[in-house]
N, C-alpha and C positions, 0 to 999 in steps of 0.2 A: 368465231374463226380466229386464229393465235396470228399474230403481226409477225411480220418479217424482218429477220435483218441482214443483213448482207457486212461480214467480218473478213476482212486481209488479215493474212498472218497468224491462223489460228492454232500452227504448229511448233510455235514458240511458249515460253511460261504463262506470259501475261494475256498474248492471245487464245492458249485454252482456256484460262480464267475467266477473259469475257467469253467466251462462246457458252461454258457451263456456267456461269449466270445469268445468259439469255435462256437456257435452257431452261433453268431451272425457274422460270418467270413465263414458262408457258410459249418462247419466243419458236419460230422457225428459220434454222440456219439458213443462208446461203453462203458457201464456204468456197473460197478461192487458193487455190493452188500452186506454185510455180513449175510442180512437179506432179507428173503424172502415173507416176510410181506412190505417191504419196496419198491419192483420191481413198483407194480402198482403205488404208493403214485409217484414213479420218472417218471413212463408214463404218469402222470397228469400234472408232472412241463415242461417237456420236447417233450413231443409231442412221438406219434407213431412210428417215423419215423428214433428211433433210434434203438440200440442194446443194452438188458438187462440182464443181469448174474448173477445169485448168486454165490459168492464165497467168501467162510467163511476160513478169512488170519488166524483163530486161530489153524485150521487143516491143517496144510502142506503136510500133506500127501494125503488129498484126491483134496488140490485144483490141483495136477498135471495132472489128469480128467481133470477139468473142463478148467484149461488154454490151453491144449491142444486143445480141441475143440475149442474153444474161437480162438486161434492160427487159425486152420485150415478152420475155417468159414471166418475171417478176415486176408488172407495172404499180403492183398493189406493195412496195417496198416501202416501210417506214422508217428505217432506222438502217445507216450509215457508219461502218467503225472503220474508217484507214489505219493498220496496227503492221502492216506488212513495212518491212525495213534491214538493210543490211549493212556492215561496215565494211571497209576496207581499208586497214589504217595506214599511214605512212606519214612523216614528216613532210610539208611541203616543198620541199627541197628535193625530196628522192620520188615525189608522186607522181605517178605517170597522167597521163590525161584520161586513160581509158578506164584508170581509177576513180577518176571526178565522173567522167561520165555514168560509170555505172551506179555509182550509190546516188549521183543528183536522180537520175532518170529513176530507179527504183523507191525511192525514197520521197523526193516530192513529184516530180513530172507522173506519174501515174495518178499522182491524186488531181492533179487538170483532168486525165480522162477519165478517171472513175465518178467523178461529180458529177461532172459534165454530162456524161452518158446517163448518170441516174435522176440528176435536176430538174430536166422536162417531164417526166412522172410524177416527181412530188410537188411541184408547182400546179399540174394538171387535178393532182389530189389535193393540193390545198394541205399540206399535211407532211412536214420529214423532220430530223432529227439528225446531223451531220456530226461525225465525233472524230479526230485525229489524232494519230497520239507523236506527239512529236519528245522530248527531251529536255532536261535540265540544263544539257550542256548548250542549246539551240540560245539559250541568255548568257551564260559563264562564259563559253569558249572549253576547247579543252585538247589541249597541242597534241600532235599526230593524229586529227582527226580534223583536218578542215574541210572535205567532202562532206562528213556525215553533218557535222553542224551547221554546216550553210544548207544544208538538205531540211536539217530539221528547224533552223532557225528559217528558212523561206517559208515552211507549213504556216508556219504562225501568220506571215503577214497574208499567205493569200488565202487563211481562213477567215480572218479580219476581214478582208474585202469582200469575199464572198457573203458573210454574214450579214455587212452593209447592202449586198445587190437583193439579198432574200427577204431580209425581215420582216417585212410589208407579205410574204407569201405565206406565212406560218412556217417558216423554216426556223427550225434553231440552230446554228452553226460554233462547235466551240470547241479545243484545244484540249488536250489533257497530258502533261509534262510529267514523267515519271522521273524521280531520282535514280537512286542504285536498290535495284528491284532483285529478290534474291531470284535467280535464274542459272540455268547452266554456266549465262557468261559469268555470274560472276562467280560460280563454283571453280573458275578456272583461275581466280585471282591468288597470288600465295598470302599467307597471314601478313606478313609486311604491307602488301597495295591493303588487303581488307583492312587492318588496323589503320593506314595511313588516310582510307576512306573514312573510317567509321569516325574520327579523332576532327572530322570535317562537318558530321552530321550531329548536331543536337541531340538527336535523341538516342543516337549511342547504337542505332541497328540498321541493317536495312528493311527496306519494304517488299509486300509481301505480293503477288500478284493478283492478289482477291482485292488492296486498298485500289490499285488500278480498275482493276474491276469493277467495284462498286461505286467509283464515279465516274465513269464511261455508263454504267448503266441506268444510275442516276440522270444524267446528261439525257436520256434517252426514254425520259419519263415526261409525265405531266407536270410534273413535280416540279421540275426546272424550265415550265414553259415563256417565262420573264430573262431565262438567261440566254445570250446570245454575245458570241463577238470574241470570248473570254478563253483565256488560257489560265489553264488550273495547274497548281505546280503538286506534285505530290512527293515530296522528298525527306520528310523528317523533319523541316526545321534548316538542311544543307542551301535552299536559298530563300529567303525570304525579303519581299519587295513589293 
């Protein structure tokens, strides 16, 4: 019988990357949605044969429904990818509050409830694999965006902690920091930001959505059953520490 995993965010670059390499590893999606115009358009990339949800991280309060169910339908879940995430930039100065609010609550406060919701199954199993994908800039900083980086710099500490309350469970809990990942956003960069990027990273390119991929997937193996706690930076060489 093929293991489950359950992926936020699978409509972006990096998150169809991991999704077809769980795929392609024999895995079964459960795939979450903010938009419900969006469910069929991910039945067409992914085939029938997975699992589809909508659940909208801007309402915390009603996705506690919906993960509940999601929980109870899928108790046999192994493997964990928080990749769902959004920006909204602005200078501190001109940010409104409704600003912080949406990308904090989207960005980390969902990953309180999606754990949460999924953690008494895999404690009960004896048996998970927790993977978040938080950012480069979550350690750098990076001006007009202090929502997103406190969003994704808080991932880290409270997968640190969580990793410390599991480990004794067979839980493996750990980070994975993408650099500048080639993706739509950054096809929207003009050659000046890409050069002024690139002249920043070692090794002279960006990354590609499969090098995310393939240690999110890794993370989610036996492979790395020793590792826990840890934030992996994937960037080129742009921070190394």
């Amino acid at each position: 019988m093929s293991k489950k995993v359950l992926i936020t965010g699978v409509s972006g670059g990096i998150g169809a990357a991991i999704a077809k390499k769980f795929i392609k590893n024999n895995y079964q999606l459960i795939v979450s949605t903010s938009s419900k115009d969006n469910i069929d358009n991910l039945k067409n990339i992914y085939g029938n044969n997975h699992s589809y949800y909508h659940v909208n991280f801007d309402n915390l309060d009603k996705i506690d429904d919906d993960l509940k169910s999601i929980s109870q339908e899928h108790k046999d879940l192994s493997v964990l990818v928080n990749n769902a995430g959004i920006t909204d930039d602005g200078l501190l100065l001109r940010m409104k509050y409704s600003q912080w609010e949406r990308v904090i609550q989207t960005n980390l406060s969902s990953n309180f409830k999606i754990i949460k919701s999924f953690l008494p199954n895999m404690i009960s199993n004896k048996y998970g694999k927790i993977i978040g994908i938080s950012s480069v800039v979550a350690t750098t900083g990076n001006p007009g965006q202090t929502n997103y980086v406190a969003s994704k710099s808080g991932m880290i500490g409270f997968y640190k902690s969580v990793a410390h309350e599991v480990a004794k469970r067979n839980i493996n809990v750990n980070i994975v920091s993408p650099g500048y990942i080639t993706t739509s956003m950054t096809d929207k960069l003009s050659d000046d930001q890409k050069n002024g990027i690139l002249s920043k990273i070692p090794m002279q390119r960006f990354g590609n959505p499969i090098d995310v991929a393939n240690l999110v997937f890794f993370l989610s193996t036996e492979d790395s059953s020793y590792i826990t706690g840890q934030n992996f930076n994937v960037n080129g060489g742009m921070l190394m520490f």
